[in-house]
N, C-alpha and C positions, 0 to 999 in steps of 0.2 A: 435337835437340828431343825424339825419343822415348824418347830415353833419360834425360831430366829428370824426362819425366811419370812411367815407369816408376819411378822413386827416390822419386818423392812418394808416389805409389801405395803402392809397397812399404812407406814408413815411417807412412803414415797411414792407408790404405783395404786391405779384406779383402773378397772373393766373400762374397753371403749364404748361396750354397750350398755350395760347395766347401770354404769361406774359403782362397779362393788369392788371391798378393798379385800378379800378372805379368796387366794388362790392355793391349788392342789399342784406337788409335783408328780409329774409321769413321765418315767424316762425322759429328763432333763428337760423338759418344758413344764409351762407352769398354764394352767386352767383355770379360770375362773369358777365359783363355788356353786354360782346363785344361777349363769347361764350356760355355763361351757365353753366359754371362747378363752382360745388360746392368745396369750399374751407375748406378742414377737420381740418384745423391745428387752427380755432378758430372760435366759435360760441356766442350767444349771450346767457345769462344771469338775470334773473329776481334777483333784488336785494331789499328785502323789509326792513323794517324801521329798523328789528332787528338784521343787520345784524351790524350796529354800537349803535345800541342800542339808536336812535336817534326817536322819536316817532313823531316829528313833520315835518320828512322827507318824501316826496313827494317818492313812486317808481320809480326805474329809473331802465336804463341798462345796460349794462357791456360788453366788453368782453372778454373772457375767452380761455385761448391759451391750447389747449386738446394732451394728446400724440398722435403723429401717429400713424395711423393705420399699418402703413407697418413697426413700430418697432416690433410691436405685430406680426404679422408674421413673422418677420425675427426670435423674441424670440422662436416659433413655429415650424420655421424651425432647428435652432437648438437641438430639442427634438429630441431624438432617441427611440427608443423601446428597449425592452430586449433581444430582437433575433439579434437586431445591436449591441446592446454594447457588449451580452459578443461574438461577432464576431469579433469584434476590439481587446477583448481579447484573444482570445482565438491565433486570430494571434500574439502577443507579447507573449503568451506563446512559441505559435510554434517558435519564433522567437532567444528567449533562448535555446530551445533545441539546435537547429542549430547551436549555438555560443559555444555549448556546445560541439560539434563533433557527433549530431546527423548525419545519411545517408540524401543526397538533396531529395533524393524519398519520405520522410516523409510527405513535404509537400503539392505532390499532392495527396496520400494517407489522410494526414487530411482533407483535401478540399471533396474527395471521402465521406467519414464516417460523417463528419458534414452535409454531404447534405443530405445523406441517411436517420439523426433523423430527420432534419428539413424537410425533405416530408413524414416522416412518423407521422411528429405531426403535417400535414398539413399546416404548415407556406410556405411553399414553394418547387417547385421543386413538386408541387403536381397536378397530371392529372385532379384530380375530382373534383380541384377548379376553378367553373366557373367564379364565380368574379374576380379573379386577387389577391382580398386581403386578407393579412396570419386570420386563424380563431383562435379564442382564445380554447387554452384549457384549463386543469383543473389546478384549482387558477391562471388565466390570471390575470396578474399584472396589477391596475389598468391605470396606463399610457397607455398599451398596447391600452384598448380602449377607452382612450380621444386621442389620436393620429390617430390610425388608423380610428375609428367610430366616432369619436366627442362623447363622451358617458364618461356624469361626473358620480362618484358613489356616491350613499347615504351617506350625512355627517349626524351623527347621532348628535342633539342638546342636549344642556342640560338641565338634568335632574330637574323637578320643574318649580313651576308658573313664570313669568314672574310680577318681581317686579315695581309696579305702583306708580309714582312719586304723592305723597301728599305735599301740601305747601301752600305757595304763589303765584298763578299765575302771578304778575308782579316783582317777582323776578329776578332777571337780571342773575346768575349764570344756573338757569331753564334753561331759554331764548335763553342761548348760548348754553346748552347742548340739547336744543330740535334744535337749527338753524343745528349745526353742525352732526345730528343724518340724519337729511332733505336734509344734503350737501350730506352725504354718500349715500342715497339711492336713490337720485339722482345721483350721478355717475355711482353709479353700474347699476342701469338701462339702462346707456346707453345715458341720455338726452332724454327721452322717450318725447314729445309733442304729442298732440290730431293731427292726419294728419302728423308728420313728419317721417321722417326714425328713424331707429337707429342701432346702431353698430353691434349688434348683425345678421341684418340681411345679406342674404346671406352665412350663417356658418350653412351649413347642416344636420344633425346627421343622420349615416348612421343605418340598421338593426344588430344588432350582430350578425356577425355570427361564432356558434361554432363547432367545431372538433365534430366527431363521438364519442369518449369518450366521451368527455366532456359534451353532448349531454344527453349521456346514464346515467352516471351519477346524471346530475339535474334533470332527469326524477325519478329519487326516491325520490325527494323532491317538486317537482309540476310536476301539466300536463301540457304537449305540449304547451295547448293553455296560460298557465299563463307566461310559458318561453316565448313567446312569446310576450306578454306585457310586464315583464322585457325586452327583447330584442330591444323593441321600447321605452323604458322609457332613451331620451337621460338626461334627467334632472336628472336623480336621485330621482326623489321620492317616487318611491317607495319604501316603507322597512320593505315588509313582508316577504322576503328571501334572503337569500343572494348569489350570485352569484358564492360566492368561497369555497367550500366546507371545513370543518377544518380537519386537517391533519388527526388527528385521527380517522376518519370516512373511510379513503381510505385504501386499501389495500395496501401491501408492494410494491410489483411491479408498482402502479398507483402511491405512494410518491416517487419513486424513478427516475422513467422515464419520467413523464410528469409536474412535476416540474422541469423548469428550474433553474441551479443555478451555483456555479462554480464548484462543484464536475462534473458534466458533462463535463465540459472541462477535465477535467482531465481522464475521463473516457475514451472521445473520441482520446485523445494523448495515453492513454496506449493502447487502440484498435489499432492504425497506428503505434504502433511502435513495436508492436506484428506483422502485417503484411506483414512489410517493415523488418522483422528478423535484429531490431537495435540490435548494442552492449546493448544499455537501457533498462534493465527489467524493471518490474515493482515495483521491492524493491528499484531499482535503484528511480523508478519515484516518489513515495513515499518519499524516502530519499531526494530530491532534493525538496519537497513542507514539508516537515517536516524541514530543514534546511533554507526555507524562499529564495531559488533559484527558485521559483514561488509560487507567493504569491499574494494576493491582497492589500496590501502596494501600491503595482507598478501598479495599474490598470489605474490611468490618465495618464501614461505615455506612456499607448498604445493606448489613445484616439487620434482626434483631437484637436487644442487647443477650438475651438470653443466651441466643447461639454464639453472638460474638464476645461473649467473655471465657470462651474454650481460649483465641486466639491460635496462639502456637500449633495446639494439639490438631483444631481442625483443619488449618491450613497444611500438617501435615498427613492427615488422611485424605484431601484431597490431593495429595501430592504435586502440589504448586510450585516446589521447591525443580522440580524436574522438566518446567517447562518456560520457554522462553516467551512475555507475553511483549517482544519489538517483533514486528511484523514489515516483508518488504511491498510494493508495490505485485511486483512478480509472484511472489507468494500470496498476496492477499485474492490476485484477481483469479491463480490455479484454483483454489480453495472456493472462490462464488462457483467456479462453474461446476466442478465435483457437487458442491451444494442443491445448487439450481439443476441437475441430473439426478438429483437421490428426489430433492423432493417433487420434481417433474414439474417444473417453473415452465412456464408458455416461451417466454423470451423477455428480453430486458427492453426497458423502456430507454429511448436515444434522448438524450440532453437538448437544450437548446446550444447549436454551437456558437449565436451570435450573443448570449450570454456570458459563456465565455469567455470568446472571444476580446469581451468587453471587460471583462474583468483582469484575462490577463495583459491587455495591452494599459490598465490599471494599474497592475502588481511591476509591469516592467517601465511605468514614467514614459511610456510614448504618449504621442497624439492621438486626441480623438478621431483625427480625420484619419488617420490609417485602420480604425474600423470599419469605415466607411468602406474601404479599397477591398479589407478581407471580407465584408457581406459580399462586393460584388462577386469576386472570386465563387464564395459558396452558393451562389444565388447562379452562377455559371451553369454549374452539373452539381447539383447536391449529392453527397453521399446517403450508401442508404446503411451502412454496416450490418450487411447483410451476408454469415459465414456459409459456403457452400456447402462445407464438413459437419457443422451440427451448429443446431441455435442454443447451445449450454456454454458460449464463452464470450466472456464478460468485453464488452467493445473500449476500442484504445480512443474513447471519447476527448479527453483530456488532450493526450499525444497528439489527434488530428486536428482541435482545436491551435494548439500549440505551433501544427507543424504550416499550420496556415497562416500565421504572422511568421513564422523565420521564410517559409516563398515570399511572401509580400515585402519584407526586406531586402529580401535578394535581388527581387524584380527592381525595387527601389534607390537602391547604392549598390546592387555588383555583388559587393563581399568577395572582392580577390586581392584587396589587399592594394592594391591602387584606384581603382574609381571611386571608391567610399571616401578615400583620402581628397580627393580631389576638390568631390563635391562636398565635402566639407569644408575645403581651404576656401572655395569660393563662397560658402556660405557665409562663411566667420568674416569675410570681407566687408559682403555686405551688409553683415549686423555693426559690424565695425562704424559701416555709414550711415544707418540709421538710426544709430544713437546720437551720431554726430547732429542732424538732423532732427530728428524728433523726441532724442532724450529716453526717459524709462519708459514712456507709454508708447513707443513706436512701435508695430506686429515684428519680432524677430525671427529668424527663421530656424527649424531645426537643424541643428549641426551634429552629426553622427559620433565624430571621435570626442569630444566632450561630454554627449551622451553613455559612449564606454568609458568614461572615465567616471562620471558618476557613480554610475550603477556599482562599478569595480569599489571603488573607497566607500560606497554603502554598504557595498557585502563586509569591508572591514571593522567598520563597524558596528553595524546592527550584531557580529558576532565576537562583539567583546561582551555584551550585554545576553545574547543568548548563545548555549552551547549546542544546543540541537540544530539551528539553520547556519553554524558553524559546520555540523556535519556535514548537515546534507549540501553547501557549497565548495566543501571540502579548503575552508578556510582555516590556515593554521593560527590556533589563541595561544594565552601561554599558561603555562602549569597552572598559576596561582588561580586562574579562574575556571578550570577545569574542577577544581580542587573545590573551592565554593561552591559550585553548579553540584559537585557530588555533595557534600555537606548540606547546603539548603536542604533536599530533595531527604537523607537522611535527617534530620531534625525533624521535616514535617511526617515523616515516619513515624519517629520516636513521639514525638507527639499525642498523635493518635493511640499508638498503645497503652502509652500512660492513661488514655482514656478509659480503657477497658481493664485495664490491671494488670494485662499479661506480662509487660514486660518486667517484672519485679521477680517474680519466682521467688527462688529460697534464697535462703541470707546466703548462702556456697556462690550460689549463682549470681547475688547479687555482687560481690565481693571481685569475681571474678572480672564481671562486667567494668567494674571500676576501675580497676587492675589496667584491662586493654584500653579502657579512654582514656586513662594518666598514659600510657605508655603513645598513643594517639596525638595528644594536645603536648606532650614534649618532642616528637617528633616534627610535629608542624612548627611549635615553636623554635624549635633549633633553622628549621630551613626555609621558611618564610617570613618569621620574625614576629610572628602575631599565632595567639589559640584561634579555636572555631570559634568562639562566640565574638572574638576582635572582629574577624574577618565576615560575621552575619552582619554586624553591623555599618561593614562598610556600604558604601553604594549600590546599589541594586533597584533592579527596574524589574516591576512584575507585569509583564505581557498578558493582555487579556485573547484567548481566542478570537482569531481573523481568519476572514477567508482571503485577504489579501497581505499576507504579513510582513512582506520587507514594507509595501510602503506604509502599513498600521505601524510597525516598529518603530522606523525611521521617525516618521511623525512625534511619537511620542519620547522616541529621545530628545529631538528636537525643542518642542514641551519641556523637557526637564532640564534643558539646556538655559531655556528662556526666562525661568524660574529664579529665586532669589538665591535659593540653596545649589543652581546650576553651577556656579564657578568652583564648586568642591568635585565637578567630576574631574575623573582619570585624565580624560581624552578632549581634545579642542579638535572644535569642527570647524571647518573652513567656510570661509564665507561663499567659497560657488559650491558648496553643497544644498545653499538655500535657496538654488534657482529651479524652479521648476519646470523639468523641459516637457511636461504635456501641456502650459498653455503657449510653445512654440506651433511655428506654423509651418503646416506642412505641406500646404496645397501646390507653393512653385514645382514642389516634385513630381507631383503627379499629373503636371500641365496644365495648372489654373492659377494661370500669373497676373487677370488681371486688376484685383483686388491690391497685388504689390507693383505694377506697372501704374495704375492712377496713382498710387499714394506715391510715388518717386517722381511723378509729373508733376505732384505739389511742387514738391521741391527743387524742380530743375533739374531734374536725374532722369535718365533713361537706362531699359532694362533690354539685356539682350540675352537669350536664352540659347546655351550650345547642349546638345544631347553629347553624350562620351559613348564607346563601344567598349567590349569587354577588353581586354589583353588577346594581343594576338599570341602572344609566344605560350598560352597555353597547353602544356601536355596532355598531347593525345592518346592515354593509357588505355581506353577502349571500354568494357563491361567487365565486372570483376566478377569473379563466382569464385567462392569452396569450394576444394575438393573433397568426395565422400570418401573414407578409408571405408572398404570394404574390406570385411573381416571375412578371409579365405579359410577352406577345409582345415580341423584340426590332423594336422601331421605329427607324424615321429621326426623327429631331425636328429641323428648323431654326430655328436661333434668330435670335430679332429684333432685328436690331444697331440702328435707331433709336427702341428704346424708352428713355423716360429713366426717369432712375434715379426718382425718386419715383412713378411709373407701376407700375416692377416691384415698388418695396417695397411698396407698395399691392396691390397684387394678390399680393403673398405672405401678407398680415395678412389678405387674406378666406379665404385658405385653411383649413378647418379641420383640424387636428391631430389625427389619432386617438391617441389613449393605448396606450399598448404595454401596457397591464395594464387588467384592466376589470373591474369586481365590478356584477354583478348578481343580483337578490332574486329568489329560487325561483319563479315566480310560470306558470313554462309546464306548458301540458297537452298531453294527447294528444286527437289526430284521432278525432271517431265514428269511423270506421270501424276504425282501433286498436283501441279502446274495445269496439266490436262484437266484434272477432275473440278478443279476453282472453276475454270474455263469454263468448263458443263455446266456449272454449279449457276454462275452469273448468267447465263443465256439460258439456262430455264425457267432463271429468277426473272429477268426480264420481259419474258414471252408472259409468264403470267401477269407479270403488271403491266401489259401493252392490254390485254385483254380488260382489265378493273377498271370501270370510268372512277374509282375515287381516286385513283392514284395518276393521274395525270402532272408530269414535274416538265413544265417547256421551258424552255429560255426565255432569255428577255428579247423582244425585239428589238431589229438594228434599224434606227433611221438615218436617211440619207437626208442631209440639206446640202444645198444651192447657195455657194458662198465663191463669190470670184466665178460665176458660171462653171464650177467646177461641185460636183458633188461629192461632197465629206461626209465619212461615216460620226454620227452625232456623238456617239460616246468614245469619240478620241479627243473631241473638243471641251474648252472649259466653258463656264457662263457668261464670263467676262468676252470672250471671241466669238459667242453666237450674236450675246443679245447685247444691246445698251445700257447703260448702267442705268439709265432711271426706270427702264422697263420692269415694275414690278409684279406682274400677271404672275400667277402660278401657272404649270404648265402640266398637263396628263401623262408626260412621257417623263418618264425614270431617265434620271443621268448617271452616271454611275463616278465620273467626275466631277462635282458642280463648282467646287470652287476650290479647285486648288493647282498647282505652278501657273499663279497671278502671272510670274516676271518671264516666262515665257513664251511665244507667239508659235503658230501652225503656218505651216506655209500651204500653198493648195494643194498639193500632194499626200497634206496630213502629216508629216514627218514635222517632228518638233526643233527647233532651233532656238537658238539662244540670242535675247536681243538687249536684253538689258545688262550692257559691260558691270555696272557696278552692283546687280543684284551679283554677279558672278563670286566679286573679288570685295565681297562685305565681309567673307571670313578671314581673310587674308589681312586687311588692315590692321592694325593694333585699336585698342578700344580707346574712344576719347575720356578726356579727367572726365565730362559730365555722365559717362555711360557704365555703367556695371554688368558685369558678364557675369551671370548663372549657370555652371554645369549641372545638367540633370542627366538621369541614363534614359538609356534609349529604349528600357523595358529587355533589355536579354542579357543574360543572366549563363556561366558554366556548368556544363551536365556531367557528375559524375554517378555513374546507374551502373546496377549489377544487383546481385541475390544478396539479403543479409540473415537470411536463416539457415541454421546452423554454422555459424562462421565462427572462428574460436576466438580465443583471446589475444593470442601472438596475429591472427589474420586484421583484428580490430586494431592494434597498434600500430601496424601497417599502413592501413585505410588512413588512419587517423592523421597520419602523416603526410599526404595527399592532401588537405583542406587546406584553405589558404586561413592564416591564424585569424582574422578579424570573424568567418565564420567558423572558425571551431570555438572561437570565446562565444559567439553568441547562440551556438549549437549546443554547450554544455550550458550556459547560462540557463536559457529556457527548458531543457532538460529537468536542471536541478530543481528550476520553481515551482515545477510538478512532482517532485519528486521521483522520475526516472532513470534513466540511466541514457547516456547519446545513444548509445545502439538502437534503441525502439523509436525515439525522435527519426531518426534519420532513416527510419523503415518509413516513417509514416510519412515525412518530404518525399520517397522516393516516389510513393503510391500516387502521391501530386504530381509530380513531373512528369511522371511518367503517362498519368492520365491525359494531363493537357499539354503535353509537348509530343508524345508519341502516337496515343491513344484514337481521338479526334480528329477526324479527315477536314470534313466543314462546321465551323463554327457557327454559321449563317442557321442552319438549318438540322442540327445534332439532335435537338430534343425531340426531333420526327420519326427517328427512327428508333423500335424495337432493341437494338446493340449495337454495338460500338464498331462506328467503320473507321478499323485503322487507314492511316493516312502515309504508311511507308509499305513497302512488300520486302523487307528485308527480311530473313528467316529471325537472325537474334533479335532484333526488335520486338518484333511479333510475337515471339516466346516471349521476352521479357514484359511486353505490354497483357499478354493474358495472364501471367504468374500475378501481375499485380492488381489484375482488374477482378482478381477474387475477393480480394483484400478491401475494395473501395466501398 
């Protein structure tokens, strides 16, 4: 027998060290002659009668060629953990941004903020880890530690006795299910022999060790000393707890931070690009993982190929399958501040908002000259978003930017639903006559409801071609391109796998795969008439990442419109969708007519300019607030099983119902002795600034002049009544009127009177053919003010209802193109009005003073204006 093995040997196997070809067996391993080394790649073998089912067979021996061991390692070595992979990804995110027109600084700023969690969740970059190796925290994944620890987890068996084979003992079918039960548990053993080695040895399981949470944590589910034996149980057998606590047992803040997953990447990119002040907000960052411009589709693509030809298997120990990576606005900004608290972030750096600003009255087709109106505003009282409660939450930069073009709107046209109308019938007029007049190059003016009409048929549009800003304007597409939009996205899926290999599997699995995409493509084909691959290649428009995307979209269908192959789209665009209403002019709005007053005097045209006032018949619904349910003592209650039913319905009808929403009219004061204390309060304020020579605030003086021998106080009088009209001298003394009601005269008394009949009755006339009337507003605008936190859903329906419709389209409009929700928009208009219409006593003179002197003493005002003056 030994001299068979020795022939085989010889002609097929060599020493790794020596390469001698003459080996020795010893208890089923084989030796080399010359030096001693044991030879892994095939051992020997006991083969007894049943293994051919031959009973009059003598045992003999065998041998048996085993895998290597150093494949098993190298398999080993390609595992990564979960603090590697998503590091791999997290780079191929960063890597998109970049390709994106992210700043280069972003990326040693992400490098800064990912090392920051990962020393703060002890994995690394951590002082107070003496071992060297990252500690597991809460729900450490279990790869985490069979990789780092050697440390396999409890497989839980199933459930039920263990069924006992009855029969035949020399049944041959037994025979072979009992030999090859004996093969298996001798493999897996190892080739375990009485005195020999085995595979297993040398593979040492290290102690687990865990993070200080995570620590703290399983201490409310065993003592010390039990974790402890868990911590040493590298087998797995035990399984009287379990290591990973479930989600629902942790608090918000511990499910959010110490689970790793891919929302932290994402957390961590809006963090650094917040502090590297990118063009990329975070509606922006959102919009590009909601549109599938980072996604985990593409995760083996920022692998190695080594680690990414696992596929399947490692996406499933990462357990990827179990997490959602679309992310909201609301959710993404919870998540920075939790972030920016674990790893003790200073505070977030503020935007520019005249950037913004400028970008979104870009993304919405207005004019450039109403940026100009929203600087003034912010150049008024700058905000400082500054939180009383903690600097760890992420500022509604976007929202305020946002909420300062819909005021500037309001201030502009009303938005009640009639002034807007107005002054656009009269706009449309007179573009009417300067076309007539000056043709296509004449300055046309902006007209508001054809500007809603644009934008409205763009959003229909631009969401035939994409399904994402379909969602987020809550535009209904129809099936067949939903259905595409799903298919594209799967294909380039499949794609990429095919890249790697994984998708093939075994011929079972392939087979089956086949199976469901026949059963797939006859389904589609029965009900839209066309397979996937008909339907890839119909029309389709690939959107490149914009920070501006309806109008980059729009453009670019337009583009494909213009093209030779354009006449094969779906859709015809209308020819006033080609007008672009930002190089319309906006200036007669905002009282700078006379650039269109000379050019209408070319012509023989005259311009007459009437301001409108809001709607009078406005409802006076007052300040709205939520009520709080305050959750009372738990009680016993017994109920009355002989009451009948028309008793209890009864005595449910007397109950009254309070309103979950409740508006009421300003109408409370404050307490004398409040009232007292204010009193103290300003006359000691005073006394000390009579004392301070810096603080010296006098009046203006009053002069008297000598006109008609009668002396007139000077600032009742206009310029035109003191002086001569050629008298051009400047003069030393402040007027506080200089030149305005021209058309009417001072008698000596000072008392004004009215002398010029037909300045009076120029409104009255009707307007001649050569004369054009402009309605503009007169700058005031409807306040609807009250609390919008904590409000519910059913109180939001409510509200909603209240808006007049021209601003709730242009409230959810602007909403959407940030990607929020109306409720936060319209917190953040509130924070505006309320500042400059309630807020602000004098305008002259505001930014002298240390805080804010309200300018009403109403009690609900006054609340309502400090609730908000947190917020600014």
């Amino acid at each position: 027998m030994e001299e068979v093995l020795e022939t085989m040997q010889l002609e097929n196997m060599q020493c790794d060290v020596c390469e001698g070809t003459t080996f020795q067996e010893r208890v089923g391993f084989y030796y080399c002659v010359e030096c001693g080394t044991q030879k892994d790649q095939i051992r020997a073998v006991d083969i007894t009668a049943e293994d051919n089912f031959d009973e009059t067979a003598a045992g003999r021996y065998t041998a048996r060629t085993i895998r290597q061991r150093k494949d098993a390692e190298k398999e080993d070595e390609d595992d990564i953990t979960s603090w590697e992979f998503y590091n791999y990804v997290l780079r191929g995110f960063l890597q998109e941004l970049l390709n994106m027109g992210a700043k280069p600084e972003l990326k040693l700023m992400t490098l800064q903020v990912w090392s920051a969690y990962l020393g703060s969740m002890e994995v690394a970059f951590s002082k107070s880890n003496k071992t060297g190796l990252p500690k597991l925290n809460v729900r450490a994944l279990p790869i985490d530690a069979r990789i780092i620890y050697n440390h396999k987890p409890f497989k839980k068996g199933k459930k039920g006795k263990k069924s006992t084979v009855t029969g035949d003992p020399n049944d041959e079918r037994a025979k072979f299910r009992l030999w090859n039960r004996t093969k298996r548990n001798l493999d897996a053993s190892g080739y375990r022999t009485h005195g020999g080695p085995s595979e297993s040895e040398g593979e040492q399981s290290l102690h687990l060790q865990w993070s200080l949470r995570a620590r703290k944590l399983l201490k409310r589910q065993m003592p010390l000393k039990h974790l402890d034996k868990h911590s040493r149980d590298s087998k797995g057998s035990m399984s009287c707890h379990s290591l990973r606590p479930r989600v629902k047992q942790l608090h918000s803040f511990d499910r959010n931070i110490y689970c790793l997953n891919i929302i932290k990447l994402y957390v961590v990119l809006g963090i650094a690009l917040n502090m590297v002040e990118d063009d990329i907000q975070l509606s922006d960052l959102v919009r590009f993982i909601d549109e599938e411009h980072l996604t985990k589709r593409c995760m083996l693509n920022y692998l190695p190929a080594n680690v990414a030809a696992k596929g399947k298997a490692l996406l499933k120990d990462m357990e990827l399958s179990k997490i959602k990576d679309k992310v909201t606005s609301k959710m993404l900004r919870l998540n920075i501040g939790y972030m920016s608290r674990f790893i003790n972030l200073s505070e977030f750096q503020k935007p520019n908002l005249h950037s913004l600003a400028e970008r979104y009255i870009l993304e919405l087709g207005l004019p450039p000259r109403l940026l100009k109106f929203v600087d003034s505003l912010i150049e008024l009282y700058p905000p400082n978003f500054l939180n009383a409660v903690t600097i760890h939450l992420y500022p509604r930069c976007e929202a305020r930017a946002m909420a300062y073009i819909l005021y500037a709107m309001k201030l502009l046209f009303g938005l009640d639903d009639l002034k807007e109308r107005n002054i656009s019938e009269s706009a449309a007029k007179i573009n009417a006559q300067l076309l007539e007049v000056g043709g296509d190059e004449a300055p046309l003016l902006f007209v508001f409801t054809e500007w809603m009409e644009f934008v409205e048929i763009r959003k229909v549009i631009v969401s035939h071609y994409n399904q994402s800003f379909a969602r987020r304007f809550g535009v209904a597409s129809q099936t067949g391109c939903q259905v595409d939009d799903i298919l594209a996205k799967e294909w380039k899926e499949k794609e990429q796998g095919e890249t790697f290999g994984w998708m093939q599997g075994s011929a079972a699995m392939q087979r089956q795969h086949e199976n469901l995409t026949h059963i797939i493509e006859t389904m589609l084909k029965d009900h839209f008439g066309e397979s996937s691959k008909e339907s890839m290649e119909k029309e389709r428009i690939d959107f490149q990442p914009s920070l501006t995307p309806a109008h980059s979209y729009f453009n670019r269908i337009l583009l494909q419109a213009t093209r030779s192959d354009g006449a094969k789209m779906s859709i015809q665009i209308p020819d006033h969708m080609k007008v672009n209403h930002s190089l319309r002019d906006l200036d007669p709005f905002v009282l700078e007519t006379t650039e269109l007053s000379q050019y209408l005097s070319q012509h023989g045209l005259k311009l007459r300019v009437e301001e409108l006032a809001c709607q009078e018949d406005i409802q006076k619904v007052g300040i709205f607030r939520p009520l709080i349910v305050l959750r009372g003592d738990i009680r016993e209650y017994r109920a009355n099983t002989d009451i009948k039913t028309e008793t209890w319905i009864s005595e449910l009808k007397k109950k009254e119902k309070r309103p979950d929403l409740r508006f009421s009219q300003p109408t409370g004061t404050y307490g004398a002795r409040y009232l007292k204390r204010i009193t103290m309060h300003k006359a000691r304020r005073e006394k000390i600034e009579l004392n301070n020579p810096f603080w010296e605030v006098t009046e203006t003086p009053s002069f008297l002049l000598k006109l008609n021998d009668t002396e007139v106080p000077l600032d009742s009088l206009s310029s035109l009544q003191t002086f001569e009209e050629g008298t051009m001298d400047p003069l030393s003394i402040p007027l506080d009127l200089p030149r305005r009601n021209l058309e009417k005269k001072v008698n000596p008394e000072g008392s004004d009177c009215a002398t010029d009949q037909g300045a009076e009755d120029i409104y009255d006339e009707p307007p001649s053919p050569d004369e054009l009337l402009l309605q503009v507003s007169n700058f005031d605008c409807w306040l609807l003010h009250g609390y919008m936190r904590k409000i519910r859903q059913h109180d939001k329906q409510k509200l909603r209802q209240l808006f007049p419709c021209s601003f709730r389209w242009l409230l959810e409009t602007c909403a959407s193109t940030i990607g929020i929700v109306w409720e936060e928009l319209y917190e953040e208009l509130l924070v505006l009005e309320v500042m400059y219409h309630h807020s602000i006593r004098d305008w002259s003179n505001h930014k002298d003073f240390l805080c804010i002197q309200h300018n009403t003493q109403e009690k609900d005002i006054r609340t309502l204006a400090r609730t908000y003056k947190e917020l600014w």
